[in-house]
Short mmCIF file of the C-alpha atoms (twelve columns), coordinates in Angstrom:
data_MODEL
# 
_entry.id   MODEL 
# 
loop_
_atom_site.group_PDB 
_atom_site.id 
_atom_site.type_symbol 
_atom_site.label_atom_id 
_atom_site.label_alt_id 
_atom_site.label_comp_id 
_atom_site.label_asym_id 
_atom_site.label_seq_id 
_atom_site.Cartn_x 
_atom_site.Cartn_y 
_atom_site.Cartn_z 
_atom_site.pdbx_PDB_model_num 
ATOM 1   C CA . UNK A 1   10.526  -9.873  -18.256 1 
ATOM 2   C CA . UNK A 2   9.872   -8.959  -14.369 1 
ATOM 3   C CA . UNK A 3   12.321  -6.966  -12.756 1 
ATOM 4   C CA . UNK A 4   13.108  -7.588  -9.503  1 
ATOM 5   C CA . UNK A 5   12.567  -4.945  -7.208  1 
ATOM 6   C CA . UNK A 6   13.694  -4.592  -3.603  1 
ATOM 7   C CA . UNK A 7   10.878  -3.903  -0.893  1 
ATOM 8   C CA . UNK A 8   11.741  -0.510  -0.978  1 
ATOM 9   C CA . UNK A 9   11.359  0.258   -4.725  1 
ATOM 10  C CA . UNK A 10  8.153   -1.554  -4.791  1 
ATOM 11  C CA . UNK A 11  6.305   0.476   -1.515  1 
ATOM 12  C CA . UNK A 12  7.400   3.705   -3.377  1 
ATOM 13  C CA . UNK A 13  6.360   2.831   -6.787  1 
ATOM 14  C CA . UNK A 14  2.934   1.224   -4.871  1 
ATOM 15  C CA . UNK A 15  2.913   4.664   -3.044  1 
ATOM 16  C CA . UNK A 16  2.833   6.697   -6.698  1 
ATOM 17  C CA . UNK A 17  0.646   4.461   -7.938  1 
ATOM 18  C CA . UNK A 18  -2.071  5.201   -5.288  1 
ATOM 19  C CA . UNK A 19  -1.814  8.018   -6.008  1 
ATOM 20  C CA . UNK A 20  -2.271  8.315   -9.814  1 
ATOM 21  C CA . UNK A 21  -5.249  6.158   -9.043  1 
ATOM 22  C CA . UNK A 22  -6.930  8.811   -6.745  1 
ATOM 23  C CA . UNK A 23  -6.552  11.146  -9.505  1 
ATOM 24  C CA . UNK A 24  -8.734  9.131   -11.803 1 
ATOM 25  C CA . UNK A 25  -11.757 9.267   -9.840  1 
ATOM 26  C CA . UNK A 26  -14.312 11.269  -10.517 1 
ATOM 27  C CA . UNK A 27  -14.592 14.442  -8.549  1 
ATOM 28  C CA . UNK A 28  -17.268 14.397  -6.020  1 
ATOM 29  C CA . UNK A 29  -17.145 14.279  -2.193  1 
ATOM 30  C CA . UNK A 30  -17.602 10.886  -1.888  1 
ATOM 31  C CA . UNK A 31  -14.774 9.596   -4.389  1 
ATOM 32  C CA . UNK A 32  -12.497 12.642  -2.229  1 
ATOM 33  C CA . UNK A 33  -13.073 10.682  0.883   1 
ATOM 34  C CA . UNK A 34  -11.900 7.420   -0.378  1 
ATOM 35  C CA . UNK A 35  -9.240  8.914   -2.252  1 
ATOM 36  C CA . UNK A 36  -7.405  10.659  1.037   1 
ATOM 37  C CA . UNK A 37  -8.093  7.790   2.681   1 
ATOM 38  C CA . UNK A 38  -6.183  5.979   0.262   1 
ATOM 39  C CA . UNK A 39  -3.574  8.150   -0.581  1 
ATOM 40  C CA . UNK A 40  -2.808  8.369   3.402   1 
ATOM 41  C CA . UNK A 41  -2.513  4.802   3.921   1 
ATOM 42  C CA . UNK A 42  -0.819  4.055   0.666   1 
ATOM 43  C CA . UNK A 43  1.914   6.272   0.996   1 
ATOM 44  C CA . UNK A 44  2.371   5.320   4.868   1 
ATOM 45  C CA . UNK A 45  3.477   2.006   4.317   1 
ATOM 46  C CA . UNK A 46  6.868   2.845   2.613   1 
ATOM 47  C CA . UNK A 47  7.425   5.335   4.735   1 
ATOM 48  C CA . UNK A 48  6.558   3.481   8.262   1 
ATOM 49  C CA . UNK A 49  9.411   0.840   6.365   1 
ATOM 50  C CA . UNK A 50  11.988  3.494   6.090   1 
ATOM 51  C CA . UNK A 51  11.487  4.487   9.231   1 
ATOM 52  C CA . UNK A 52  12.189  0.783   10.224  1 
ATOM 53  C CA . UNK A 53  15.379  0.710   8.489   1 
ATOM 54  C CA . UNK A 54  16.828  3.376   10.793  1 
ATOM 55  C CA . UNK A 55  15.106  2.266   14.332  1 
ATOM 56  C CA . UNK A 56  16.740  2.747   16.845  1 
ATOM 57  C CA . UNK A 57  16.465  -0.532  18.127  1 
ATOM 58  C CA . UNK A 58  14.672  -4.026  17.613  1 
ATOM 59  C CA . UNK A 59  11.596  -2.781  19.561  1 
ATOM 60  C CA . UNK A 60  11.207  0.241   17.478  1 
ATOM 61  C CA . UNK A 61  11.717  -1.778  13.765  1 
ATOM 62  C CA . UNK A 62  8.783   -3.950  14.861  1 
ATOM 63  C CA . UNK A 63  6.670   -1.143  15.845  1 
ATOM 64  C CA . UNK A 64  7.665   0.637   12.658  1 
ATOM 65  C CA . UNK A 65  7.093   -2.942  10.666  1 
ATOM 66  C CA . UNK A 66  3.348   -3.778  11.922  1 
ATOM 67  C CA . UNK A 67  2.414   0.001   11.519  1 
ATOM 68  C CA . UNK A 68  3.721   -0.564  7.853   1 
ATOM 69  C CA . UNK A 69  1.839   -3.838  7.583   1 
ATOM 70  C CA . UNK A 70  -1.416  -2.208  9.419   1 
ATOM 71  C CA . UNK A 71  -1.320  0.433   6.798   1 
ATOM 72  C CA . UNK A 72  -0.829  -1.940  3.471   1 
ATOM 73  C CA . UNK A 73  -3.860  -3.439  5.262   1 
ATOM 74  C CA . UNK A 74  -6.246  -0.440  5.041   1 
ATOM 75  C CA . UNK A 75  -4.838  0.099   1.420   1 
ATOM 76  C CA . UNK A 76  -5.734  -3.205  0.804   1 
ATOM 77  C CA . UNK A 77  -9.421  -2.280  2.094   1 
ATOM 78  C CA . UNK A 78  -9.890  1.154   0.188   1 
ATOM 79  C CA . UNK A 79  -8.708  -0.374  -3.331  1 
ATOM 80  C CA . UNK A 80  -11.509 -3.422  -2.435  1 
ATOM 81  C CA . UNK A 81  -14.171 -0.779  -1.853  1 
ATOM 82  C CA . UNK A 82  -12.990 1.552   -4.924  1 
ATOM 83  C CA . UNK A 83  -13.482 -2.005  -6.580  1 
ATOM 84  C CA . UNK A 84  -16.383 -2.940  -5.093  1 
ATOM 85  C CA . UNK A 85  -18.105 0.231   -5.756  1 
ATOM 86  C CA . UNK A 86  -17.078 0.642   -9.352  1 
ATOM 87  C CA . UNK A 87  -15.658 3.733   -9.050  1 
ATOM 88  C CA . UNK A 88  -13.323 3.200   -11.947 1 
ATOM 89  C CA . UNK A 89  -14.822 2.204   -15.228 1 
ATOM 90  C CA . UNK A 90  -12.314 2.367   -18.383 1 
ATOM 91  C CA . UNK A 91  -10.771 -0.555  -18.970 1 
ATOM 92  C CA . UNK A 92  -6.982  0.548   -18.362 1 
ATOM 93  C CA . UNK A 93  -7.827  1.948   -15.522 1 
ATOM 94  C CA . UNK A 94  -9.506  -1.306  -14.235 1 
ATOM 95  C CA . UNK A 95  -6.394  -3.146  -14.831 1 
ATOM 96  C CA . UNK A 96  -4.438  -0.498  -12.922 1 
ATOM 97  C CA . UNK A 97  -6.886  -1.255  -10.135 1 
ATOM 98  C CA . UNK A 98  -6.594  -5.230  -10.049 1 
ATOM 99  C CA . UNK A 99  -2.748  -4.624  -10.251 1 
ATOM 100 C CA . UNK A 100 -2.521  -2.532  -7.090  1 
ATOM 101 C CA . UNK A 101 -4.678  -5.070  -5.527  1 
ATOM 102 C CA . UNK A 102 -2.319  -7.815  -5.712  1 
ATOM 103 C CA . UNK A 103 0.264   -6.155  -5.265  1 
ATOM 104 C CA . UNK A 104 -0.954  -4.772  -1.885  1 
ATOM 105 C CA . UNK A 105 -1.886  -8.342  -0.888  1 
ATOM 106 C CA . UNK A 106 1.898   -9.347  -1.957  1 
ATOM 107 C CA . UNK A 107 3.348   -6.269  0.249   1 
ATOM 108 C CA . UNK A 108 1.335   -7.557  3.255   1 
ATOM 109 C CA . UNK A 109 2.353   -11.010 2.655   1 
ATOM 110 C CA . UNK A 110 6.332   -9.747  2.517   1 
ATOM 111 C CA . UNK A 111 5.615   -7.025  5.623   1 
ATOM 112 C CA . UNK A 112 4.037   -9.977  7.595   1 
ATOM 113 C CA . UNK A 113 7.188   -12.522 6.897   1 
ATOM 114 C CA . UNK A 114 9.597   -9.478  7.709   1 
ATOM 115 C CA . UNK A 115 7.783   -9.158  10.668  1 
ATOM 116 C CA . UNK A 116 7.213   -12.943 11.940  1 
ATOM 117 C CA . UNK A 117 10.860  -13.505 10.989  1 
ATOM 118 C CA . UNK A 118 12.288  -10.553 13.054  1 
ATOM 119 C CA . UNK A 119 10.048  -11.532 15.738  1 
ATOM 120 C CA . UNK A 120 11.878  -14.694 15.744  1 
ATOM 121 C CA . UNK A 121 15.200  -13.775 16.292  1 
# 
């Protein structure tokens, strides 16, 4: 059974999980590069979002909301090239992979309709 979370469980349990991730990889300078990378923009999109929920105004949640979309972006892009690169071979740890994948693709999806519908009002 899926449990529904709201936005703000899921960015900080997507923000651990970036993290546990990164500390698969195998140690080299390469793999450390990747890994800030992605530790940085993973972690930056739930906290750009609860900086949104206390804006100060409308102006400033949209600025905080595209920042927070912008950054599950690049997260987006550093778990493709992790991917892409094969930088994580047992098979657990593959499946971890693919999971933060879509669920970063979800979280932009959800950022962007937060966005477009604010934007709207």
């Amino acid at each position: 059974m899926t449990r529904n979370f709201d936005i703000y469980d899921r960015l900080l349990i997507f923000g651990i999980k970036t993290i546990k991730l990164c500390k698969i990889l195998a140690k080299n300078p390469d793999n450390r590069v990747i890994a800030d990378q992605l530790i940085r923009a993973g972690t930056s999109v739930g906290a750009n979002m609860q900086e949104a929920d206390s804006a100060s105004s409308r102006k400033d949640f949209i600025n905080k909301v595209t920042i927070a979309k912008k950054e599950a972006q690049e997260t987006n892009y550093w778990l493709k090239v992790i991917n892409g690169a094969e930088l994580v071979n047992n098979e657990k740890n593959i499946e971890e992979l693919k999971s933060l994948l879509q669920e970063s693709e979800e979280l932009i999806k959800i950022i962007g309709s937060i966005l477009a519908k604010t934007k709207q009002q």
